[in-house]
C-alpha positions as CSV (number, residue, x, y, z in Angstrom):
1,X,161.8,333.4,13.0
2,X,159.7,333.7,10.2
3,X,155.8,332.5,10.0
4,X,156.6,329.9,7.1
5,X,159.6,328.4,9.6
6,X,157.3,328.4,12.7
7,X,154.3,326.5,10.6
8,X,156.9,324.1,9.3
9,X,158.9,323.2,12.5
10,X,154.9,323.0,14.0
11,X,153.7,320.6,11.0
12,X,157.3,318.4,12.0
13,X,156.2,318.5,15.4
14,X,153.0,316.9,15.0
15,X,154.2,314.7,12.8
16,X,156.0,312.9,14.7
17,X,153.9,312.9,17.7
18,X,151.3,311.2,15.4
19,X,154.5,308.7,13.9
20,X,155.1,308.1,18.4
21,X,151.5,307.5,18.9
22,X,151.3,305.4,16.2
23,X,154.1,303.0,16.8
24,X,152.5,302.8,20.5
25,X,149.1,302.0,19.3
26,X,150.5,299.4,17.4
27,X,153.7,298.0,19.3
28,X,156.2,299.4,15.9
29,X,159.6,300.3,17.9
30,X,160.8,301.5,14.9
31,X,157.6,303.6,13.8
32,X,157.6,305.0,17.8
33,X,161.7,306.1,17.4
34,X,161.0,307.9,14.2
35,X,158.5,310.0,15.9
36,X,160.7,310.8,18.7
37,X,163.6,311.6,16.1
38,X,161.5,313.7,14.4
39,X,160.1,315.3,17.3
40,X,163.6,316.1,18.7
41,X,164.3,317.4,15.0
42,X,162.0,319.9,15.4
43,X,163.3,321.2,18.6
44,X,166.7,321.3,17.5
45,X,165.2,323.5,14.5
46,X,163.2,325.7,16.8
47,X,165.8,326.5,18.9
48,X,168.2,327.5,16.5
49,X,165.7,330.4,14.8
50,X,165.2,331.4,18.2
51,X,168.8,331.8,18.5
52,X,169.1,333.5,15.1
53,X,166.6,336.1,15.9
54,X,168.0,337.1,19.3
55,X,171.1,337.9,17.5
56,X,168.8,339.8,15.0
57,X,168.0,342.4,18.2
């Protein structure tokens, strides 16, 4: 996984943990799912570099 994919699915991450803590703070269900959906977006990301560079090996 490269360094520019790393910082990017880690800037995706945060983002929507700030979009989740957001919509709590100020009772937006929608604003709260995008967070999570973009949270979950970012995982789904992560794992498949990870699984790209164990097939790299």
């Amino acid at each position: 996984m490269g360094i520019d994919d790393k910082a990017a699915n880690k800037a995706d991450e945060l983002t929507g943990k700030a979009k989740e803590g957001l919509g709590r703070a100020t009772d937006n269900e929608r604003l709260e799912s995008e967070g999570r959906a973009d949270q979950s977006k970012s995982d789904i990301k992560q794992a498949a570099e990870k699984v790209k560079d164990a097939f790299k090996r």
